[in-house]
N, C-alpha and C positions, 0 to 999 in steps of 0.2 A: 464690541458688537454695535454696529450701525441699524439703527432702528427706524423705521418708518411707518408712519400712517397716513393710510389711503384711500380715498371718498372715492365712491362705486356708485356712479349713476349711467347704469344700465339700457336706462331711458324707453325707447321704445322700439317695436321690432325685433330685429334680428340684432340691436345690441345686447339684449338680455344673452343669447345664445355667444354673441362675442366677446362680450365681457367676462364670460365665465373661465374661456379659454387663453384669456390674457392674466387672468389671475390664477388660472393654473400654471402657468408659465413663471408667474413671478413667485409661486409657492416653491418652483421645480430650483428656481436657484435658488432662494434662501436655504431649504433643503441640504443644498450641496456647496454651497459658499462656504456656509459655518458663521459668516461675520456681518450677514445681512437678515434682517428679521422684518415684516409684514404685519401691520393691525389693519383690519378693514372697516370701514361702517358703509353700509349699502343705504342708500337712499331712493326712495321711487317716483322721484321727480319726475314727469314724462307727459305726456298728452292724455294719456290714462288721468294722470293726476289732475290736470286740467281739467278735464270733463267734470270730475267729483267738485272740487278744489273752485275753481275760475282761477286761477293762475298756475303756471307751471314748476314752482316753487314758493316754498310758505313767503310768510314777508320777511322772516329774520334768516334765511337761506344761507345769504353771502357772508353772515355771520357764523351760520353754525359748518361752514366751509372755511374761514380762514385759517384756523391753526392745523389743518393737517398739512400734511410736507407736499403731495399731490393729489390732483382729481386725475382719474380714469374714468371717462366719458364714451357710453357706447353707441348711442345713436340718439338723435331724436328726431319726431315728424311722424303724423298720422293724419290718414282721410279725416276729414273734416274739421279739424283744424289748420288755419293758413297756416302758410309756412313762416308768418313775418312775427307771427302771432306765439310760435315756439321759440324761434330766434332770439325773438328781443325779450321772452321773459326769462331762456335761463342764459342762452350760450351767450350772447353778448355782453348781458350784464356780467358775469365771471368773467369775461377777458379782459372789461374795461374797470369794473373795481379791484381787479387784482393787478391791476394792472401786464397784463400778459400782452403787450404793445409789440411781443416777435412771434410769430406765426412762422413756426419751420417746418417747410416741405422737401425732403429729400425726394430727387430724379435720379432712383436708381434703379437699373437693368439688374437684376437680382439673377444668381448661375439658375440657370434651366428652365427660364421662360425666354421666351420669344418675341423682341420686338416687333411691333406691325410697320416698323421703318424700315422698308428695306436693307439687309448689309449691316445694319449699327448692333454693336455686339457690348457687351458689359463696359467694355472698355471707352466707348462712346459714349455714354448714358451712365454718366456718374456725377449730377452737381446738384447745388442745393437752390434753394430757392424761400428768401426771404419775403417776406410780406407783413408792412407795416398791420399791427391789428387793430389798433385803438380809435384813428381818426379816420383821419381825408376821408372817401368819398361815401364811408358809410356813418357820418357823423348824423345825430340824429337832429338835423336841424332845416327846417323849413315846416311846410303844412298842405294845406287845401282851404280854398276859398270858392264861393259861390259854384259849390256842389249842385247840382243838379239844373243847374241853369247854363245857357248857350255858353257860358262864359267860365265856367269848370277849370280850375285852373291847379296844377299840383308846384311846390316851389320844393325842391333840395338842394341844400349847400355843402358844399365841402370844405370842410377846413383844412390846412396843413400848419402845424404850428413850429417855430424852432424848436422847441425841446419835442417834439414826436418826429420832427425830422430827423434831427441831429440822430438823435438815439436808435434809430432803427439802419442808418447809414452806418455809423458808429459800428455797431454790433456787427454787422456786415462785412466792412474792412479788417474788423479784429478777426473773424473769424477763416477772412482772405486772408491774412499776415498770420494768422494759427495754423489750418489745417486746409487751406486752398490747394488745389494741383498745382498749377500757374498764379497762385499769389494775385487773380483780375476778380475787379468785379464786375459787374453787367448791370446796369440802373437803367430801369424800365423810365419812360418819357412819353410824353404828347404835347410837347410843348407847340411845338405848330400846331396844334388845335386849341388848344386849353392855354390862354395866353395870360393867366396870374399865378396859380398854382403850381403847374408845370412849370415854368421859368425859377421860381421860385424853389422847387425841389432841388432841379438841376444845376442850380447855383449852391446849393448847399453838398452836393455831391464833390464838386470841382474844389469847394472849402473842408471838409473833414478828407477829402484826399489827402493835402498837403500835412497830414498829423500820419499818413503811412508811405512815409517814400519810396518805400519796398515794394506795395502794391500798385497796382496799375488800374485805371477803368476804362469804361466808356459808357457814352450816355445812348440807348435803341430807342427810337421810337417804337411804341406798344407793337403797333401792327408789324413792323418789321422783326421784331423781336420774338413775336411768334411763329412767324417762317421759320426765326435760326429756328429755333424749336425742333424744326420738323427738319430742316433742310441741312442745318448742322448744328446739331446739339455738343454734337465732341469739341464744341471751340466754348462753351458754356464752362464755370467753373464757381463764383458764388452770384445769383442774381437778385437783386433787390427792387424791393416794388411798393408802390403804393398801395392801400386795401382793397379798390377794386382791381387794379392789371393784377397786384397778386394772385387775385381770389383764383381770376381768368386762365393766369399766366401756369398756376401750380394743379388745374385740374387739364389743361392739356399737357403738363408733364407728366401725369400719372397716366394716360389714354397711352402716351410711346413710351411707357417701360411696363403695361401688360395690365390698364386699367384701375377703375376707381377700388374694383375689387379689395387689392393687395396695399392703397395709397396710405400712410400714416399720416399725423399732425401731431406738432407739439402747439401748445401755445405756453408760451414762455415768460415769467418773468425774473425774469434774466440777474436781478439782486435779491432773490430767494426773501423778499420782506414777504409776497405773499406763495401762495401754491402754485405751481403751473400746471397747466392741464393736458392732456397727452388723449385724442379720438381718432380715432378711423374716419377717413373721409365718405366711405359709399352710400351712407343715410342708411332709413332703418328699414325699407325693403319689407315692409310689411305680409307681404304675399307670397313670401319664403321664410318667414319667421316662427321659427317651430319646427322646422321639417329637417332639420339637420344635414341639411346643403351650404349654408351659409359657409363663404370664405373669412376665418378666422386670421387669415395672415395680418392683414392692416393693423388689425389690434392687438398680435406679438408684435409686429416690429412697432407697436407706438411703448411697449412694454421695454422693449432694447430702448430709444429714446429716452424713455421716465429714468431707467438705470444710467444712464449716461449723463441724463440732466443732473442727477440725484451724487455723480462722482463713482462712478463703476463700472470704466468704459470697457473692461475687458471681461465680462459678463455681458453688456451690450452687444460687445462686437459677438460673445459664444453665440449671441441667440440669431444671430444675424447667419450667422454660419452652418447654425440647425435647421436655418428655414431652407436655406438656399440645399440643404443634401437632401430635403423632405422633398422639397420641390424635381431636383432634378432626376429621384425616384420616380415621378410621377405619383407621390402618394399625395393628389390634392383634392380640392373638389370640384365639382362638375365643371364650375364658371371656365377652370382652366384645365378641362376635358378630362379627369380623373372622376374616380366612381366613390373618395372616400367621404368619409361624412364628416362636420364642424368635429367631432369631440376627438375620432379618428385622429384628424392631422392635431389637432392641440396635443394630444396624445404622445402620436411620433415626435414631435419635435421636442416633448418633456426627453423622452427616451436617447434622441442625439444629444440633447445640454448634459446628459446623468456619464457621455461619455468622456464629452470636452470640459464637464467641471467638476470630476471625480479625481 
């Protein structure tokens, strides 16, 4: 029996209502696995908590978060707290002391939605999309000087370091020489503009190549790389990127396979020393939270993810497969023109896994 425990921060919003429907899903296999078991601890870290609190986790957080095997993260962000202000006190710190330095975004056309790309069908819209998570360009280093004076000035630096490079190229090509269509990867650049950094990325590309002879790349600059995007995503196959092109690059991948709605996220670390973290990307939607509209997809398939990360890829792939019969039912919710409610489709797609894992 394969046993796991799993930190539930809900957060705020419409994760509370999603996260309930992701951990019913992971109830639904254990269930029916026989060889996979679930302990949960919920925590109410969240903007809510902030208000009470002044911070969005106590001070010993990242401590009483390291021994579980994963975090399930539902949402966070609320009126009146900045958004830099929730960021940097839970989600960033959990990516950077756990170090979870890969950030994985699947670009998939899921059966029975609809790209808004003209013509491009599942078969075109199937790649992943890496994103360094630790440093470059959201490192937290520079400041503000002579605030309020004509001379107001803000400084931010971006680091790229060898070992945060190496490691997230690395990761990238193993995973092209693993489980790529075409064995390519795609490395996001701006080196004609960004003339330290960027050269420097891209020279380390062209060096952890030569450790996969098998695999092939090539270096896009950002801006052109976002066309392919649009203009020919079916030539895409693993892409990798620095933390801000990622950030960019993997929320106009979720807009052409049917929105943020349905997008997952893992954040990874990838030597299992600490937890990884597995959210829905749509935020927390405040002003639909409660009302049982909310699209739960993102947060089963971050659950397929967790099981996949966790070594259980053919329970991953089931849930994957329950979405896509729910979906091309039409049993969804409204966002993607269906009349069913949050609990509804968590529901039905418990009902398709009890078929495929019976």
């Amino acid at each position: 029996m394969d046993h796991y425990s799993i930190a539930l921060i809900p957060g705020d919003g419409i994760g509370v209502d999603v996260v309930r429907e992701g951990t019913k899903v992971l109830n639904t296999v254990s269930e029916l696995h026989g060889g996979i078991s679930f302990d949960y601890k919920e925590f109410d870290w969240s903007c809510e908590y902030y208000a009470k609190h002044g911070r969005m986790m106590p001070e010993d957080g990242l401590e009483q978060l390291k021994d579980f095997d994963s975090i399930f993260l539902g949402a966070v962000g609320y009126p009146g707290v900045p958004d830099h202000v929730s960021l940097w006190g839970l989600l960033l710190p959990i990516r950077r002391q756990f170090e979870q330095y890969i950030n994985l975004r699947p670009v998939r056309l899921l059966q029975g939605i609809q790209s808004p790309l003209a013509g491009k069908t599942s078969k075109d819209l199937d790649f992943i999309v890496i994103r360094e998570n630790n440093e470059g360009e959201y490192s937290n280093i520079g400041g503000r000087i002579y605030e309020g004076t004509d001379a107001d000035m803000a400084i931010q630096n971006s680091v790229f370091t060898r070992k945060g490079v190496e490691r997230v190229l690395r990761y990238a090509f193993d995973l092209a020489q693993k489980q790529g269509k075409r064995k390519h990867v795609t490395a996001a650049t701006k080196s004609n503009g960004i003339n330290h950094t960027m050269p420097f990325w891209d020279e380390y590309v062209k060096k952890i190549n030569q450790e996969y002879p098998d695999v092939t790349s090539n270096i896009v600059h950002i801006d052109a790389l976002a066309a392919f995007f649009v203009s020919k995503p079916e030539t895409m196959d693993i892409v990798v990127a620095s933390n801000l092109f990622g950030d960019i690059l993997t929320d106009l991948g979720a807009a052409i396979v049917g929105g943020l709605g349905i997008a997952p996220s893992a954040n990874i670390n990838p030597e299992k020393k600490y937890p990884s973290m597995f959210e829905p990307v749509h935020g927390s939607a405040p002003d639909i939270a409660g009302k049982g509209i909310a699209n739960p997809l993102a947060s089963i398939w971050c659950t397929s993810m967790m099981l996949d990360h966790l070594g259980h890829p053919e329970s991953a792939k089931a849930i994957i497969l329950a979405m896509e019969e729910v979906i091309q039912e039409k049993f969804v919710t409204p966002d993607l023109g269906g009349h069913a409610t949050t609990e509804q489709v968590g529901n039905r797609i418990c009902e398709k896994l009890k078929t495929r894992l019976k």
